[in-house]
C-alpha positions in Angstrom: 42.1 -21.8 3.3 41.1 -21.1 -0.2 43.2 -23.3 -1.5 41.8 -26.4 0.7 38.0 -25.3 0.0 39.3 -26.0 -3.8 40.4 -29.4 -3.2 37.0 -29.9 -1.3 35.0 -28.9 -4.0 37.2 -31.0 -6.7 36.3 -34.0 -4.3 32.9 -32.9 -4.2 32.6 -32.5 -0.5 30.5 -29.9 1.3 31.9 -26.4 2.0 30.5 -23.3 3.3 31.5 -19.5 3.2 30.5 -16.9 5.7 29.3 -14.0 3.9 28.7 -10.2 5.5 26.2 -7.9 3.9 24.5 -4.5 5.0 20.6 -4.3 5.1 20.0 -1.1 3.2 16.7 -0.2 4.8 18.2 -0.3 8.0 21.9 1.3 7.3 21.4 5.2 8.1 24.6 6.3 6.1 26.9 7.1 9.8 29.9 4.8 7.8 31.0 4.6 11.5 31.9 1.1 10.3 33.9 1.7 7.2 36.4 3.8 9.3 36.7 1.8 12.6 37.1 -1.6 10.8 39.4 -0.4 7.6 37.8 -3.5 5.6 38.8 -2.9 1.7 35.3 -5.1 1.0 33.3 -2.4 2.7 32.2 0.3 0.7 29.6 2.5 -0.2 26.7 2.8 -2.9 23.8 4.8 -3.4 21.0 4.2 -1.7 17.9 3.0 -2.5 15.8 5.1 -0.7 15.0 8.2 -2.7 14.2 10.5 0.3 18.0 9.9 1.5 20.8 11.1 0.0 23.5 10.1 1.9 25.1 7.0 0.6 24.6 3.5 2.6 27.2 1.0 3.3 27.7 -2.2 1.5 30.1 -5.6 1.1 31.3 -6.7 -2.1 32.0 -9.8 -3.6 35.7 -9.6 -2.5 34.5 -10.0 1.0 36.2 -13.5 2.5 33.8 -13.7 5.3 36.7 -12.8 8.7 33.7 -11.4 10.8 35.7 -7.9 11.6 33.3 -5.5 10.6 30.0 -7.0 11.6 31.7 -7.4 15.4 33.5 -3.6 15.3 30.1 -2.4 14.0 28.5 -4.5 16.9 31.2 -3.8 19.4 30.5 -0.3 19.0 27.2 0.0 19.2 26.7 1.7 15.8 23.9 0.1 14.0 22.2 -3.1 13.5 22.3 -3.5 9.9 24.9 -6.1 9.2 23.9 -9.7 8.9 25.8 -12.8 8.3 24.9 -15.7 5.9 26.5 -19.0 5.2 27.0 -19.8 1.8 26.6 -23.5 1.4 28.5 -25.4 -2.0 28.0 -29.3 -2.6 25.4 -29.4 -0.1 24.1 -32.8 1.8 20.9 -34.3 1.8 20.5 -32.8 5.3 21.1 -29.2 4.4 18.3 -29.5 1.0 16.4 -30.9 3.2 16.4 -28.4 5.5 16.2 -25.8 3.2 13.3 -26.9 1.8 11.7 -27.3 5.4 12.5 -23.7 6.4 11.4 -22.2 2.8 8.4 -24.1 3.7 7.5 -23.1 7.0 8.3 -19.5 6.6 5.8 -20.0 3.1 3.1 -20.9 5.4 3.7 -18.8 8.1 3.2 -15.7 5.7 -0.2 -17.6 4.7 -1.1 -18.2 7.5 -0.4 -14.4 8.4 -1.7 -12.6 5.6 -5.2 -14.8 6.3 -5.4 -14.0 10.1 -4.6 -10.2 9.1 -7.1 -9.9 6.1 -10.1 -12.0 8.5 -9.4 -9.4 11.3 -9.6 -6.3 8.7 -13.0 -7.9 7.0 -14.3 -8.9 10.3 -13.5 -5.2 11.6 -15.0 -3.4 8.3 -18.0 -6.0 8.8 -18.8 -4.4 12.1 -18.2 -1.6 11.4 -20.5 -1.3 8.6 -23.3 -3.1 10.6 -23.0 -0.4 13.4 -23.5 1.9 11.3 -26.5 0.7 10.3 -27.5 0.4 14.2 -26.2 3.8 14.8 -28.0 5.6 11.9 -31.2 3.5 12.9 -31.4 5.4 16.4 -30.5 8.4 15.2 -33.5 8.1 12.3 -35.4 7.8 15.6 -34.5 10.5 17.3 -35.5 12.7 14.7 -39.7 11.9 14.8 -40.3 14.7 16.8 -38.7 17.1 14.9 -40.2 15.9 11.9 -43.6 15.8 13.2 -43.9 19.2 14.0 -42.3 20.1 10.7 -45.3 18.6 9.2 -47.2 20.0 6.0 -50.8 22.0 7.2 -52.1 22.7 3.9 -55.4 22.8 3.7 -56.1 19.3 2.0 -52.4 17.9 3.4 -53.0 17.0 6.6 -53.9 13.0 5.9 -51.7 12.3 3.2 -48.8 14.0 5.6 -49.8 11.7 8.3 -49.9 8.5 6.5 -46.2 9.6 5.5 -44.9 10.2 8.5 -46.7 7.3 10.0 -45.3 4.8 7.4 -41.9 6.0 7.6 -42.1 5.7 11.5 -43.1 2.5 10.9 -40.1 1.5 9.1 -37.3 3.0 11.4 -39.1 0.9 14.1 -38.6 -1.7 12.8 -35.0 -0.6 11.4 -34.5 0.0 15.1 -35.5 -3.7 16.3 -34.0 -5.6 13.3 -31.3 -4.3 14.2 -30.9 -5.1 18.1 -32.0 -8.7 17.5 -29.0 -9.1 15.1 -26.5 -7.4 18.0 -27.4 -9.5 20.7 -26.9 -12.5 17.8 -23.4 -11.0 16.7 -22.2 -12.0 20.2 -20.7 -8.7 21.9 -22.5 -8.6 24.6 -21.1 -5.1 25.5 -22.3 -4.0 22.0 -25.7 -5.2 22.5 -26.2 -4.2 26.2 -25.1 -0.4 25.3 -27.5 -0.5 22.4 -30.6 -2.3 24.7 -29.9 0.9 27.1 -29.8 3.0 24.4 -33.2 2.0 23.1 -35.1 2.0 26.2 -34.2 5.6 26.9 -34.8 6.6 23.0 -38.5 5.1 23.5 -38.7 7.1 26.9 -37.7 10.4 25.7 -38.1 10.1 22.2 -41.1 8.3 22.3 -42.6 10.9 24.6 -41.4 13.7 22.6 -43.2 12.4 19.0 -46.7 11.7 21.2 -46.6 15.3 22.2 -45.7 16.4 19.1 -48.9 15.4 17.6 -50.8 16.9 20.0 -48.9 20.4 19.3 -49.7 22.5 16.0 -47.2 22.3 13.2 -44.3 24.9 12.7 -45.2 27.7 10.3 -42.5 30.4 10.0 -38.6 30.0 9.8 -37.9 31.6 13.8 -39.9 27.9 14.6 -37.8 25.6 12.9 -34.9 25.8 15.6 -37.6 24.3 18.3 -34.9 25.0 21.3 -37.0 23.4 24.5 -37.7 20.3 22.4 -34.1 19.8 21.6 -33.0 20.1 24.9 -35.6 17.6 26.4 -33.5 15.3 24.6 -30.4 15.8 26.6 -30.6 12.3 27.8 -31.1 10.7 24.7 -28.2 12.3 23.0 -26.2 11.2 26.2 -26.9 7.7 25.8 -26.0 8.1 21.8 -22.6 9.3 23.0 -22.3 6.5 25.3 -23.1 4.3 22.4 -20.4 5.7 20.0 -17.7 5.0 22.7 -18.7 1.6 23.1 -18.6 0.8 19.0 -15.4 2.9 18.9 -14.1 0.0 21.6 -15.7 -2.9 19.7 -14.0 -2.0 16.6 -10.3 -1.9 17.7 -7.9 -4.3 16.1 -7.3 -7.8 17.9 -4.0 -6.5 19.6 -5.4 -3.6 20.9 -8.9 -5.7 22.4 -5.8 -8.3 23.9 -3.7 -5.0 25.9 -7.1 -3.7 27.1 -8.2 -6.8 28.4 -5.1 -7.6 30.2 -4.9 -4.3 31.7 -8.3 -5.1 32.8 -7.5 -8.1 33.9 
């Protein structure tokens, strides 16, 4: 056989060669196949991996291409790790051509890959980010009551501590609305629904909680600052902020994950 392949290639004319190799990621070192098979063209070398230390298998160049141990190592069972290539020499217009189509495709399909998987990840951290925002929003809320009735009572305080508090108020309401206009336009409903609840139960209990607190006297000694029945009249609220969180966690899952859910859904 080698002798005609020589003749072939003084006449120019296409030949190929199977060739047998041994991934080396994938070999775990058993050399089940060096001793069933007997192959002098299949060895061993170090490998590559520094965490093992056992020695992977490998074919060398003396290797003629008979097949036996790929199918002894398949027969068997033993491992996956051997692989067969053609070896092509005087190729045809038919084979460059078709090289160059492969090489191609499998070029674009890691484009194409690396661009779906980089979009999800921004599109992921993008949310994320902006939930946040939501998130911290409510919670900024939630704490009016408690920072009401921590309020400075210094004699000659009292209206420069309200126009603080009033101001800052001012500016997590509107934090807090900014901020469901642009979830209902980010187009989860889910998201948006879970934070609409969220709101309307915040303004009921929270809401409540801040227009009593004005009406109350501010803190004055350390055994006050805990204020116990006003953190439990928020029960609710935190309830709903917990309900929240499990929906964002949800919203925020990678693509594959969304797709199983909603087929087991569905």
């Amino acid at each position: 056989m080698r002798a005609e392949d020589t003749e072939k290639l003084k006449r120019g004319e296409r030949v190929t060669r199977a060739r047998y190799g041994v991934d080396d990621e994938i070999c775990t070192g058993d050399h089940s196949c060096i001793r069933l098979s007997g192959c002098p063209s299949l060895t061993v070398k170090p490998s590559p991996d520094p965490l093992r230390t056992d020695p992977v298998a490998t074919v060398v160049e003396s290797c003629v291409g008979c097949g036996l141990c790929g199918e002894v190592a398949h027969a068997a069972v033993l491992c996956p790790s051997f692989y067969r290539a053609e070896i092509i020499r005087n190729p045809t217009w038919w084979d460059r051509f078709l090289f160059r189509f492969r090489f191609a495709v499998i070029g674009l399909l890691g484009v194409l890959t690396g661009l779906w998987v980089n979009g999800d990840r921004a599109e992921r951290q993008r949310k994320r980010d902006f939930h946040a925002r939501a998130l911290t929003a409510v919670l900024a809320y939630g704490e009016m009551p408690f920072m009401i009735r921590r309020r400075r009572c210094e004699e000659g305080q009292q209206s420069g501590e309200r126009v603080r508090l009033s101001d800052h108020f001012s500016a997590v309401k509107a934090e807090v609305s900014t901020c469901q206009v642009l979830l209902a336009a980010d187009g989860d409903h889910r998201v948006s629904e879970a934070y609409g609840e969220l709101v309307e139960v915040m303004r009921a209990t929270v809401g409540a909680a801040a227009h009593k607190a004005w009406t109350e006297a501010p803190i004055r000694t350390d055994a006050e600052m805990n204020m116990g029945p006003l953190y439990d009249s928020l029960e609710e609220f935190r309830a709903e902020v917990s309900s929240f969180e499990n929906a964002l966690a949800r919203a925020t899952l990678p693509r594959r994950k969304r797709l199983v859910r909603t087929l087991r859904r569905g």
